[in-house]
N, C-alpha and C positions, 0 to 999 in steps of 0.2 A: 585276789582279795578274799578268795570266798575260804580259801583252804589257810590262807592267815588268821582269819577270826575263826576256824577251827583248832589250829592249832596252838596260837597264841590269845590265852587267857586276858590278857590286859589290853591288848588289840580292841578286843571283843567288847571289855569292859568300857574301855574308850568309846569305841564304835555306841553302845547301848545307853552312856550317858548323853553323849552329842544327839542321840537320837530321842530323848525323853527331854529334854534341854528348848530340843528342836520342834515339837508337838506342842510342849508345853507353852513358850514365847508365842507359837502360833495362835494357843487357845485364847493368851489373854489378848491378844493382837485381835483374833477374831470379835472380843466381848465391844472390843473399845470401838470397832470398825463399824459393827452393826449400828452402835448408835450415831455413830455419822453418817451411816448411809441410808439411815431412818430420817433426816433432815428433809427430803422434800415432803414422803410422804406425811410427814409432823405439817410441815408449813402449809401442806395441803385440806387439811384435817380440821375441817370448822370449829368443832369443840374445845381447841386450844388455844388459836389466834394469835400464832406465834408472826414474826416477821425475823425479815435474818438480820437485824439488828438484836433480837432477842436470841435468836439461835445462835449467834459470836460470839454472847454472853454467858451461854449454858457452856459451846466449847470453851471460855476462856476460864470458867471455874473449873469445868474439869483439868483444863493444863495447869491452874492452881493447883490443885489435889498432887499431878504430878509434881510440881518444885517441893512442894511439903515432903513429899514420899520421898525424891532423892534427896533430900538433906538428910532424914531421917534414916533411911531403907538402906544405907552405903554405909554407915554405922552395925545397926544389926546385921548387917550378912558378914561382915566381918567379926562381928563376935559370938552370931550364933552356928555361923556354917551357911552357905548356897542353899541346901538342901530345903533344910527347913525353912529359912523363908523364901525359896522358890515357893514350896506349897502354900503356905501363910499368903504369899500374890496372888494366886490363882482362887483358894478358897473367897480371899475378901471382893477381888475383883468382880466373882460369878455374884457372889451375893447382894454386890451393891448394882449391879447390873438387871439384875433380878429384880430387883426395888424401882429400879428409872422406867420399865417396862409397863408396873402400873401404877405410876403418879400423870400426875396433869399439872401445869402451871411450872412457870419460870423456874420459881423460889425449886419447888421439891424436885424439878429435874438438874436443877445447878449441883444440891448438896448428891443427889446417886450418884452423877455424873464427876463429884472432886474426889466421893470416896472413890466409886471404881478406879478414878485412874492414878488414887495413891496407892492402892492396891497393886495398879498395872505396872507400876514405876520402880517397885520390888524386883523385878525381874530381871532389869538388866546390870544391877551390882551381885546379886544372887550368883548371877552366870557369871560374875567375873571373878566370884570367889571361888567357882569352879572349876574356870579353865584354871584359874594360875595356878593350883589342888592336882589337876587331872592330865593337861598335857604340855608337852616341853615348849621351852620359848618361841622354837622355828617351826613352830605347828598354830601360833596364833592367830596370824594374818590367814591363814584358810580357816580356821574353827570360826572366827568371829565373821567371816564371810558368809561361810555357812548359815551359820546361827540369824545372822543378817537377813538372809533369805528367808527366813522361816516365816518375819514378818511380811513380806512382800508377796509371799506363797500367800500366805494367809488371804491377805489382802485381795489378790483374783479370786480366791476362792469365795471369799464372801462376797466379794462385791457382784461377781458371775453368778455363785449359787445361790448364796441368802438371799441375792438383789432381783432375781428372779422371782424369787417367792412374795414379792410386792405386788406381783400380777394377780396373784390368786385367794394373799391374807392381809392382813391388818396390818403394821408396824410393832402393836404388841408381840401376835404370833411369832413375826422372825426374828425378833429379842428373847424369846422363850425358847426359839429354836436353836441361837446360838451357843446360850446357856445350858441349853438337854447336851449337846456335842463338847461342850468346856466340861464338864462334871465326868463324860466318862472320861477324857484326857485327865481329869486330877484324879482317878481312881489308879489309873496304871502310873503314875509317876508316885504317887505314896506308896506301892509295892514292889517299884523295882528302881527307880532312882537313888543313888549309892552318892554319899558326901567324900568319901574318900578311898583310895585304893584298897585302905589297910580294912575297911569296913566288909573286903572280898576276898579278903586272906592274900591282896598281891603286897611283892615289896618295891620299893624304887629298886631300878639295874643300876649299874656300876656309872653308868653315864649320867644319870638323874640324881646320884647321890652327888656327884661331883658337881653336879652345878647349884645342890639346895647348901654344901660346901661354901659357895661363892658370896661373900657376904654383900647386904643389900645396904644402902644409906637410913633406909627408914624402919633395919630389924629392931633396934633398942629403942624408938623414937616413941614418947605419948603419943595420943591423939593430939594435943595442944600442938606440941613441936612438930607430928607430919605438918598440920593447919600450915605454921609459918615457912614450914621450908617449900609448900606450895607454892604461900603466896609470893614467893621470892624468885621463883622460875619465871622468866619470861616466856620459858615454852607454856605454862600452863594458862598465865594470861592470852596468848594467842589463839590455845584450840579450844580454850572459852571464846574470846571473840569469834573464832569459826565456826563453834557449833552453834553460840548464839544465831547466827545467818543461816545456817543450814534449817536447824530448828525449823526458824519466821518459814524457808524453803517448804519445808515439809509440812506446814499446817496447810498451806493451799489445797491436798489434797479432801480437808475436812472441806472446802467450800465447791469442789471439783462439778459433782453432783449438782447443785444449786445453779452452778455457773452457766454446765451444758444446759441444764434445764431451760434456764432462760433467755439465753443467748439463741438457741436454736428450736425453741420451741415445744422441743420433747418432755415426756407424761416423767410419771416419777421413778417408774421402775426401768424403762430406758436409757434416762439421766445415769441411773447409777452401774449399769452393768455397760455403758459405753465409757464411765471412770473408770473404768477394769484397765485402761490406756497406763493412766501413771503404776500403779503397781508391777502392770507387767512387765513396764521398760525397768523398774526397779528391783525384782528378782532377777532379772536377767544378769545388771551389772552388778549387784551385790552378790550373788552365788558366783561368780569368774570372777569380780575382785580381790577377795581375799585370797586366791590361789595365785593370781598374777600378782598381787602385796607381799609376797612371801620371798619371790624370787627376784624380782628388780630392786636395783639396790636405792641408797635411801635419795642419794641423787636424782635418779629418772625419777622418783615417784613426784618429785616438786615436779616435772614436765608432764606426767601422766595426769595425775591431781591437780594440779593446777590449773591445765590445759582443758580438762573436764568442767570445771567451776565457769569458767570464759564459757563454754560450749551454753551452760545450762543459762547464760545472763541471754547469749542469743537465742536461746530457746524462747523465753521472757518475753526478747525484743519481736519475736516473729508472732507473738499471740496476740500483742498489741498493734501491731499491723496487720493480721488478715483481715479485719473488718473494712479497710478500706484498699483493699486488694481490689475490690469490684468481683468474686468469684460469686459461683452458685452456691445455692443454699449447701445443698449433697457434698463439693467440693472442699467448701467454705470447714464444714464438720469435719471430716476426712482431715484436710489439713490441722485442725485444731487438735484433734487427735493424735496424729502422728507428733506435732510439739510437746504437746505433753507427754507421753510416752519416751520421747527423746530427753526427754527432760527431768523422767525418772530416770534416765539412764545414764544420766550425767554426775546428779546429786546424792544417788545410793552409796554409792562404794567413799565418796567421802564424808559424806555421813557417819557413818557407823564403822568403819575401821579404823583410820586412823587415829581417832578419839580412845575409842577400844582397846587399840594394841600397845596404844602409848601411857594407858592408865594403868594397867595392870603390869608394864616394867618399871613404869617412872614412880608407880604409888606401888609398889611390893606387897610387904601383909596389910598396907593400906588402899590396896589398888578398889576396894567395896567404895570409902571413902571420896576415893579423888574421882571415881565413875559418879557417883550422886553429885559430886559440886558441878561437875563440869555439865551437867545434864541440867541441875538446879538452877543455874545461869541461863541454858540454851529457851529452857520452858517458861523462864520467869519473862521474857521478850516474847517468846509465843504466845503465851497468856493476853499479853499487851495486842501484841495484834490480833488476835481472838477478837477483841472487843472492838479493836479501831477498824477491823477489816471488815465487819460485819456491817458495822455505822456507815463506812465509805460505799462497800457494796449496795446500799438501799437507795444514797444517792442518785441524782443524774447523771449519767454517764459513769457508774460508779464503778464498773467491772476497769474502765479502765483508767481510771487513778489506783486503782484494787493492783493491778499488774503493773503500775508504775512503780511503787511502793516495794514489791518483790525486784523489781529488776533495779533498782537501787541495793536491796539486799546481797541479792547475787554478784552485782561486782564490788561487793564491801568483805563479803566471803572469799570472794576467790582470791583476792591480795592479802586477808586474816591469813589462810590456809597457807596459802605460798611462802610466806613469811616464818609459818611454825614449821613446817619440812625444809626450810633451808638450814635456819635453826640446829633440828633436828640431825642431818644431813652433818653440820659444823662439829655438834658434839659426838656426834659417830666416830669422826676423821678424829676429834680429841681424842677420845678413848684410844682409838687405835693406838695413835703416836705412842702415848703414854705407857699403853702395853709392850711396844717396840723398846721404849728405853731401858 
């Protein structure tokens, strides 16, 4: 590899944006992270008098701010370029991040908290103007894995390192400090992240011309006409209704911290560096998924993915029974841990790939667009449980009607998903035929 990217220029180039692409999603991953793992020691913090009824409320404007930004942010990256509003995400993100660091009260930490993460929300149609720009079709399902991981990476990383630093500063501090580490990430990606090959004097090879050759349904299409011939797919109704469920999936991790806290009794900086659990199990499976999504065909993936979505509902089911396992405290943890962990390691890789891979072939020079709707849909339900999760969780018994509610999710998703890859699987075998005659 190492004598490839010496000697082949576009290799290199590849290699250099995946890798600025990859710091970059981390940085804004990192901004959005700190302030949820600022959650206990906020609810801790006399002078604000928050309760997590109120804190579901401040997450549920921020996942506001996200559905605004993919409606919006899937538009401009397709007509101004990845590039620029790659950096456009990161600049607006650090600043409104910057801003939520020193307010107090609901109201001014809801508004930092919806800008930052319309800001954050730029990022993942940006990148998709990029890949579909920068590398060939059969290189997706690994790039978007990768890139996958970059949040997940993040994600230990803050929660391990920034969550640390709970022990020794304030919650301002480590929202200042994740912001000093985003700004030098946006200095080096505005000097050496490249929007297009020709911007480095490379040209497409014999193979790359041949397939930009290959015409797509939606090259001559408005904006109005991609819109309908969207909403006319039933593939596209379905990995909205999957990413809706994954989505609700993936906000648990905003309440993860809160959860351990009070469930087992732990201060606020241990809460959140023993949530380092879900992330880790989700770098794991999203950095090896998109490499094993690349190579099994569309068939297994309905048994691989699907099979995974089943695994993540009993993950679900087993955090709602350890409490009356009768185990020890020490054990009791230990097991909670490893479910969750297993449990990122379930919902990662269908998460973010196949929504991913399928937007940027299915939406072409629209694939900015069809990345925002599908995201806009999954977050405008997260937002909802923002608010209802946080209500339920203050209740009695509330963590577990909180886990009821997810594991209803989970096996609502896993039959969405199964549904869209068989689907998917059907029109594959189309195409072929078709190509044969």
């Amino acid at each position: 590899m190492i004598d490839r990217l010496r000697q082949d220029p576009r290799f290199r180039w590849e290699m250099i944006v995946l890798g600025c692409m990859y710091i970059g999603y981390a940085a804004l991953y990192m901004c959005r992270k700190t302030v949820v793992i600022s959650g206990p020691a906020m609810l801790d913090d006399p002078m604000l008098g928050l309760t997590k009824t109120a804190w579901g409320a401040i997450l549920g404007w921020g996942t506001a701010g996200t559905v605004a930004g993919k409606l919006i942010n899937g538009v401009l990256a397709d007509r101004f370029g990845g590039r620029r509003v790659f950096i456009f995400s990161l600049s607006l993100c650090m600043l409104a991040t910057t801003v939520f660091g020193t307010m107090s009260g609901v109201l001014f930490f809801s508004i930092a908290y919806f800008v930052a993460l319309f800001g954050k929300s730029a990022g993942w149609p940006a990148m998709a103007n990029l890949i579909r720009i920068w590398y060939p079709q059969n290189w997706r399902g690994r790039i978007w894995g990768i890139i996958s991981s970059s949040s997940r990476f993040s994600s230990v990383v803050t929660t391990l390192g920034l969550g640390s630093l709970f022990l020794v500063m304030s919650w301002q501090g480590v929202i200042a400090t994740a912001v000093a580490i985003a700004g030098v990430v946006l200095l080096a990606i505005i000097f050496i992240l490249k929007q297009s090959p020709k911007d480095v004097g490379l040209e497409a090879t014999a193979e790359e011309k041949e397939v930009e050759k290959k015409p797509h349904p939606l090259d001559d299409f408005t904006l109005s006409q991609a819109l309908l011939y969207f909403a006319k797919s039933p593939r596209v109704w379905l990995i909205c209704l999957s990413i809706t469920c994954l989505t609700v999936l993936f906000e648990f991790q905003g309440f993860i911290p809160i959860y351990l806290k009070e469930t087992f009794g732990l201060t606020a900086g241990i809460a959140v560096m023993t949530a380092s659990a879900f992330p880790i199990g989700s770098l794991i499976s999203a950095l090896l998924g998109g490499f094993v999504f690349d190579v099994i065909s569309k068939r297994t993936r309905i048994f691989v993915l699907g099979g995974m979505m089943v695994f993540s509902t009993l993950c679900l089911a087993a955090l709602l029974l350890i409490p009356s396992l009768g185990l020890t405290h020490t054990l009791a943890l230990w097991t909670t841990l490893a479910a969750i962990m297993l449990f990122g390691v379930a919902i990662s890789p269908c998460y973010y790939i196949p929504m991913s891979v399928f937007a940027v072939d299915f939406g072409g020079v629209r694939c900015g667009v069809l990345v925002g709707i599908i995201d806009a849909v999954g977050y405008s339900f997260a937002m909802a449980f923002d608010f209802i999760g946080g209500a339920v969780a203050d209740q009695a018994d509330g963590w577990g009607q909180f886990l009821t509610i997810l594991l209803a999710v989970s096996a609502i998703g896993a039959v969405a998903l199964s549904l869209f890859l068989i689907l998917e699987h059907r029109a594959d075998t189309q195409e072929l035929e078709m190509g044969t005659e």
